[in-house]
N, CA and C atoms as an extended XYZ file, in Angstrom:
294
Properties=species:S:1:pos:R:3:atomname:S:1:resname:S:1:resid:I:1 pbc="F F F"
N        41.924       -0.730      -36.639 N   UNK     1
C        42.438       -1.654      -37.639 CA  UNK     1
C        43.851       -2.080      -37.249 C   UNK     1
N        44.080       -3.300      -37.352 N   UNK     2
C        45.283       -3.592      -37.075 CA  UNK     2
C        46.830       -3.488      -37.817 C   UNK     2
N        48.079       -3.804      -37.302 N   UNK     3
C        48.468       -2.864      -38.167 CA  UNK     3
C        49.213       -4.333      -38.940 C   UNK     3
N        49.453       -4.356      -40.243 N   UNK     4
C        49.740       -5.713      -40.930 CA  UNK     4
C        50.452       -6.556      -40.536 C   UNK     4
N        51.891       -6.451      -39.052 N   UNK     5
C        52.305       -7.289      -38.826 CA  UNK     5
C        51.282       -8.863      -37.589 C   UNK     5
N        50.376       -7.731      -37.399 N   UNK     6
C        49.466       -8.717      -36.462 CA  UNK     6
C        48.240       -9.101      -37.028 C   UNK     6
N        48.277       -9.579      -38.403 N   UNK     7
C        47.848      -10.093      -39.245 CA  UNK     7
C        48.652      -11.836      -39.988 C   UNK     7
N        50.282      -11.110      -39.667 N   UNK     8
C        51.057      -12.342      -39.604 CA  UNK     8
C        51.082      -13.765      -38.742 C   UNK     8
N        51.537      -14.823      -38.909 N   UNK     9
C        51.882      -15.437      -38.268 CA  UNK     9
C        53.128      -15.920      -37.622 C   UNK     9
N        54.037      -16.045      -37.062 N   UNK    10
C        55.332      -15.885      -36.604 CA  UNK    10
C        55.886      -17.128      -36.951 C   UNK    10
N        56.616      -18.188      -37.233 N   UNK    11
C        57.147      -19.588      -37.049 CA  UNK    11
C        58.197      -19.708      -36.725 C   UNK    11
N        59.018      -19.905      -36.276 N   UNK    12
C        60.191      -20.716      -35.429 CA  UNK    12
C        61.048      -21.205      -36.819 C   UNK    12
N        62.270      -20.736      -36.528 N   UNK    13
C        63.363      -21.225      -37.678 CA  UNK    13
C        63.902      -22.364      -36.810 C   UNK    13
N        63.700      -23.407      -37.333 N   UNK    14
C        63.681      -24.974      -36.787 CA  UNK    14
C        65.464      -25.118      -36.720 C   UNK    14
N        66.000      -23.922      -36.932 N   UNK    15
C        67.772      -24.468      -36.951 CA  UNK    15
C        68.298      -23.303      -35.726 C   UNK    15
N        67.538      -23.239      -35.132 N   UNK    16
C        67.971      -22.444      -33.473 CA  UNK    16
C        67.502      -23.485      -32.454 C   UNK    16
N        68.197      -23.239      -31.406 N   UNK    17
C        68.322      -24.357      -30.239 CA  UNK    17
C        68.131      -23.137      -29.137 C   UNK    17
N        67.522      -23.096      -27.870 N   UNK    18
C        67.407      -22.871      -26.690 CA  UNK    18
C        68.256      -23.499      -25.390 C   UNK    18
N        68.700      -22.073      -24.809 N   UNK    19
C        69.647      -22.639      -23.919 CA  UNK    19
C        69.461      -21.409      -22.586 C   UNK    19
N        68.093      -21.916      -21.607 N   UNK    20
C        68.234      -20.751      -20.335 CA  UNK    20
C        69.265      -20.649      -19.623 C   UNK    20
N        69.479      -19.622      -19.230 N   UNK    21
C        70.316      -18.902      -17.596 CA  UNK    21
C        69.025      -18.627      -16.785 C   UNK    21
N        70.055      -17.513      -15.960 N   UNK    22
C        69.545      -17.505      -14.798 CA  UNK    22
C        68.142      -16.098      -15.116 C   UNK    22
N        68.566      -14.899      -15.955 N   UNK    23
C        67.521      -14.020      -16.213 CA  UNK    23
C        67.305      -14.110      -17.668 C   UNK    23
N        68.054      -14.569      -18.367 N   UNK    24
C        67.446      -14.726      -19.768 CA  UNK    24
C        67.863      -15.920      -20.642 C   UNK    24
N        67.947      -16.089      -21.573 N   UNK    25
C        67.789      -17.118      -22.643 CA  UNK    25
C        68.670      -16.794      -23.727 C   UNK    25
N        69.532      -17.642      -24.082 N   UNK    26
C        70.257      -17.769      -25.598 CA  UNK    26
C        69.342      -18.323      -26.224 C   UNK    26
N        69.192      -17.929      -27.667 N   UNK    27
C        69.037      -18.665      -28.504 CA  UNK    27
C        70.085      -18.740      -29.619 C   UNK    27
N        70.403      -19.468      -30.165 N   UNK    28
C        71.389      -19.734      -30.758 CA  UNK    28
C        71.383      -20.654      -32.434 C   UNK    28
N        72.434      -20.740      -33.412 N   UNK    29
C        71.515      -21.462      -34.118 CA  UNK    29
C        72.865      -22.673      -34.018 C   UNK    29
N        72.489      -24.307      -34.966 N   UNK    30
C        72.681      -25.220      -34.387 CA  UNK    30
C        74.568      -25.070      -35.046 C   UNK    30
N        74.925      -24.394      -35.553 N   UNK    31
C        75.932      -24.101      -36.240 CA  UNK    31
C        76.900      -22.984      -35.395 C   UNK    31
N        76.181      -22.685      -34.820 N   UNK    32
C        76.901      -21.318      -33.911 CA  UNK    32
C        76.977      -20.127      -34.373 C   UNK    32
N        76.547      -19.412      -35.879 N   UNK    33
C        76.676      -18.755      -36.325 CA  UNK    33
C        75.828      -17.295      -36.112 C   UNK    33
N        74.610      -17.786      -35.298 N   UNK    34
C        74.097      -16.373      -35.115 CA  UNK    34
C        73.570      -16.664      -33.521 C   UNK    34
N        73.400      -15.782      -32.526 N   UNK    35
C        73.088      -16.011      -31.534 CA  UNK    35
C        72.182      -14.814      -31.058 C   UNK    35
N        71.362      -15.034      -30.289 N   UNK    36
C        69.852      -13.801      -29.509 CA  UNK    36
C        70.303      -14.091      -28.367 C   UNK    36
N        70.391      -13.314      -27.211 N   UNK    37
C        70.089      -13.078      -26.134 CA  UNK    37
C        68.153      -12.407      -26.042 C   UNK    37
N        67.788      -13.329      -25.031 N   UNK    38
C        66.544      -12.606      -24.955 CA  UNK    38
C        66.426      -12.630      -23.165 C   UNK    38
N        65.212      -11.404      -22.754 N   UNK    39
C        64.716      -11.862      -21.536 CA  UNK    39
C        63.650      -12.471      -21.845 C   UNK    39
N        62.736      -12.896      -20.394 N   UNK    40
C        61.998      -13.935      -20.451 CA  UNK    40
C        60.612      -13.371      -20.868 C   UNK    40
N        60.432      -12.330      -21.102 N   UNK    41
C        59.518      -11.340      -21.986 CA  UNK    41
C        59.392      -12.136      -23.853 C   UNK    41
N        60.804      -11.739      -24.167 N   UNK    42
C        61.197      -12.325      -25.328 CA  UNK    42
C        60.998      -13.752      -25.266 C   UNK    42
N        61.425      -14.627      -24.607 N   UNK    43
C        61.491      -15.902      -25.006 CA  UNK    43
C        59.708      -16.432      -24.822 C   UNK    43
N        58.650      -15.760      -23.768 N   UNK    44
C        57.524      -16.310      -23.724 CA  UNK    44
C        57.278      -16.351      -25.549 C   UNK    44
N        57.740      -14.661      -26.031 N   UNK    45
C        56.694      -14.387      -27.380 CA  UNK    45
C        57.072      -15.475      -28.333 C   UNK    45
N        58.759      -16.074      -28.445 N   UNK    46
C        58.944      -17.070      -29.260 CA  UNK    46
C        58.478      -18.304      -28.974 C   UNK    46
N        58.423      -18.766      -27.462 N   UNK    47
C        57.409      -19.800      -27.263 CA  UNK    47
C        55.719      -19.734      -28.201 C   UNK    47
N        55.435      -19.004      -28.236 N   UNK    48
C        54.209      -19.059      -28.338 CA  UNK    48
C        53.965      -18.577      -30.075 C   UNK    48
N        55.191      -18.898      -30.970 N   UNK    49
C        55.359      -18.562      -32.094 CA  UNK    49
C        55.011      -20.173      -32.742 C   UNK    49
N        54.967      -20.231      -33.555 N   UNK    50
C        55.059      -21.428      -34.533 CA  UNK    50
C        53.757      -22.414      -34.553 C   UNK    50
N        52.800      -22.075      -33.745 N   UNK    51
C        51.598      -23.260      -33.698 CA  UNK    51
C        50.932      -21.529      -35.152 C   UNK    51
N        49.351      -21.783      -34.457 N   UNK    52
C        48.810      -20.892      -35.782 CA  UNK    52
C        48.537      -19.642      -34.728 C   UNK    52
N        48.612      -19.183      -34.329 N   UNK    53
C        48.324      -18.158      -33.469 CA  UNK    53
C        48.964      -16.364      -34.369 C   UNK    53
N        48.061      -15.747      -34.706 N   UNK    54
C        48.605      -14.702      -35.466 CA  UNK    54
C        49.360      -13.526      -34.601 C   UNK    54
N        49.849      -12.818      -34.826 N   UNK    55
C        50.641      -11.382      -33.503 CA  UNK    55
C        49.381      -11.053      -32.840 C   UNK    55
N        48.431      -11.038      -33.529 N   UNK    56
C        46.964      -10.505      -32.760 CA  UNK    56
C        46.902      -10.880      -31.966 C   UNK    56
N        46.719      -12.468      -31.896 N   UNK    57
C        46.200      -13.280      -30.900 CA  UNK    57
C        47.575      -13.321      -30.047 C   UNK    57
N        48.361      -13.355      -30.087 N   UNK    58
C        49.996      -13.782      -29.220 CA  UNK    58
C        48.975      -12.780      -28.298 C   UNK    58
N        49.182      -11.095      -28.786 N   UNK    59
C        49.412      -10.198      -27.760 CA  UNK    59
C        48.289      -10.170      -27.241 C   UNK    59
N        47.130      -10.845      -27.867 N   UNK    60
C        45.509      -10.740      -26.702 CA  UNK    60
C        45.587      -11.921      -25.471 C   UNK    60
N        46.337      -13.023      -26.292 N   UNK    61
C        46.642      -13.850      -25.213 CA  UNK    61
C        47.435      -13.475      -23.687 C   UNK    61
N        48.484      -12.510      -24.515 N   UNK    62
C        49.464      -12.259      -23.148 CA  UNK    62
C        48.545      -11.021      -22.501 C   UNK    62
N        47.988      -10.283      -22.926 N   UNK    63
C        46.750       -9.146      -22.581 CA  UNK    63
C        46.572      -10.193      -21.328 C   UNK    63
N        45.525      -11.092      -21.679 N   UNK    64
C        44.746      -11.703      -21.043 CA  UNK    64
C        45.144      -12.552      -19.829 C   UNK    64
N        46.442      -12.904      -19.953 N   UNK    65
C        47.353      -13.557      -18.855 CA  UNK    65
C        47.988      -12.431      -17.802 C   UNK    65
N        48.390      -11.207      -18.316 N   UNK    66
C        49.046      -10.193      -17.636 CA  UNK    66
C        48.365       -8.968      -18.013 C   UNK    66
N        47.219       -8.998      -17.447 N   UNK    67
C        46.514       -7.733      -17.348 CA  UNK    67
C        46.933       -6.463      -16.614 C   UNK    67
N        47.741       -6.362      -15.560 N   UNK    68
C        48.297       -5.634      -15.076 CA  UNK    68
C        49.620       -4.671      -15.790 C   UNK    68
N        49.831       -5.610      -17.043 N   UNK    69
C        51.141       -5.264      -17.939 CA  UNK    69
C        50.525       -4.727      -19.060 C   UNK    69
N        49.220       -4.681      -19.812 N   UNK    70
C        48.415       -4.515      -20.772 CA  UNK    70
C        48.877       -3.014      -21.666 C   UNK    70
N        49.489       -2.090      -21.137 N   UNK    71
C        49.527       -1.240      -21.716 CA  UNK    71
C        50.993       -1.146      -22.184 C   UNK    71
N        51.978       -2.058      -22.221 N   UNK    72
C        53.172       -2.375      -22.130 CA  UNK    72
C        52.916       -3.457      -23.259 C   UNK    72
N        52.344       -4.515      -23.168 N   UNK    73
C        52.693       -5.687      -23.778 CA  UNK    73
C        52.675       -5.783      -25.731 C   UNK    73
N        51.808       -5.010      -26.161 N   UNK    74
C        51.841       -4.758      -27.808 CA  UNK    74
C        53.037       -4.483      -28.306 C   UNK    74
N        53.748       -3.399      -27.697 N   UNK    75
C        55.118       -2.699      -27.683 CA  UNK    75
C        56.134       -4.036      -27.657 C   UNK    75
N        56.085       -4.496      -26.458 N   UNK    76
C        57.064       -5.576      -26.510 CA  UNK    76
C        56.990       -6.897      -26.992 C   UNK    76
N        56.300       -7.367      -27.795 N   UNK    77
C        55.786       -8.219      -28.718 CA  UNK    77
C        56.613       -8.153      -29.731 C   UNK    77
N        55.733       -6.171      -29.841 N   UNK    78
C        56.623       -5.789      -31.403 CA  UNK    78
C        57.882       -5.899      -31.560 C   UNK    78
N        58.659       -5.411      -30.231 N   UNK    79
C        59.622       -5.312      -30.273 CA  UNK    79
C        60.529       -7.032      -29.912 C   UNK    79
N        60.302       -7.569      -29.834 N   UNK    80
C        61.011       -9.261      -29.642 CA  UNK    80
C        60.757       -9.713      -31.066 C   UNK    80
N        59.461       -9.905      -31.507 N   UNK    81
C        59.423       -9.933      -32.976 CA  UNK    81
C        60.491       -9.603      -33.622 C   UNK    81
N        60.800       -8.569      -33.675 N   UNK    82
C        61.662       -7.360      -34.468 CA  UNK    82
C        62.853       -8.111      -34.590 C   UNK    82
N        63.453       -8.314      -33.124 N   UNK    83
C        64.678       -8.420      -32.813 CA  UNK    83
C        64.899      -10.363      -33.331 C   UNK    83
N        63.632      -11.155      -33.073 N   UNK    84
C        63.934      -12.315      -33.913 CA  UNK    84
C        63.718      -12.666      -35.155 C   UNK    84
N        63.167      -11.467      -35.964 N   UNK    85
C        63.565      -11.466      -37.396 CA  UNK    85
C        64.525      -10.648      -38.090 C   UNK    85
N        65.118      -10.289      -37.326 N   UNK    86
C        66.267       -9.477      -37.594 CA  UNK    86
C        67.416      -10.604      -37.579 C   UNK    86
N        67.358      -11.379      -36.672 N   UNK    87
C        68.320      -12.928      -36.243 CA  UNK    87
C        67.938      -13.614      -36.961 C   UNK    87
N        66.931      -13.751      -37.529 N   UNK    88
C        66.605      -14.596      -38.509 CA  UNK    88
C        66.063      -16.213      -37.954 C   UNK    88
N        64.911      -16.004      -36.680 N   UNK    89
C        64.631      -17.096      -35.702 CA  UNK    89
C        63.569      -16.990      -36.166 C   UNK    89
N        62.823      -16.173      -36.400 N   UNK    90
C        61.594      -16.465      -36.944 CA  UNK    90
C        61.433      -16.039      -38.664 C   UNK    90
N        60.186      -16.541      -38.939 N   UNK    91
C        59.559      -16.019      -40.250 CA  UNK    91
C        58.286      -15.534      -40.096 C   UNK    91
N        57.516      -14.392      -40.674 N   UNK    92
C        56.218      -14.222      -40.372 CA  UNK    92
C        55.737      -14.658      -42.011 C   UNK    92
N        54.443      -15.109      -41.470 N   UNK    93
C        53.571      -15.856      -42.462 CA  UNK    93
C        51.979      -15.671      -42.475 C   UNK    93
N        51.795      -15.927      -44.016 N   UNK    94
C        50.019      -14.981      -44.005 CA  UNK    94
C        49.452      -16.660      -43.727 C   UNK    94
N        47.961      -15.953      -42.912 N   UNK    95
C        47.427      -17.481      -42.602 CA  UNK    95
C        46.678      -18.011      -43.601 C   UNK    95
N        46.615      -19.526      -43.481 N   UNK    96
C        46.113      -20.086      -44.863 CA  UNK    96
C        44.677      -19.909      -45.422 C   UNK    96
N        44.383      -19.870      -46.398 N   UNK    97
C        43.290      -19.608      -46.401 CA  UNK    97
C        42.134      -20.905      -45.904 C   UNK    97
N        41.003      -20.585      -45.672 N   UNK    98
C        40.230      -21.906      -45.127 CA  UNK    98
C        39.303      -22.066      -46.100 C   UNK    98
């Protein structure tokens, strides 16, 4: 059974801006007031935040792209999640009903 955050859906706080280097990524918001450093671990999971895709699917997707990383990748999902709702870049959201 899964555990309720990968039941969520993740969305993108539309008032942060993206700005790469060379190994990782600012994100930042458009005011300057809060800022993420992420690596490129982190920034795939926020890419892939905001369409409808639930944590389930993020991490079966990245499963499925980096199979070699598979026993690693749930963990660090959780953990980028964490760290962009803690910044307040994302929101998690229940999916709609159909």
């Amino acid at each position: 059974m899964p555990i309720p955050i990968d039941a969520k859906i993740p969305i993108q706080n539309e008032d942060y801006l993206v700005e790469p280097f060379e190994d990782e990524v600012l994100l930042y918001t458009v005011t300057g007031a809060k800022a993420v450093y992420m690596n490129q671990t982190a920034y795939l999971v926020w890419q892939l935040c905001g369409a409808t895709a639930t944590v389930a699917e993020i991490i079966t997707c990245l499963e499925d792209s980096y199979p070699e990383q598979k026993e690693m990748i749930r963990e660090d999902v959780h953990g980028a999640l964490q760290t962009l709702i803690e910044a307040g870049a994302i929101t998690l959201v229940d999916r709609p009903a159909s």
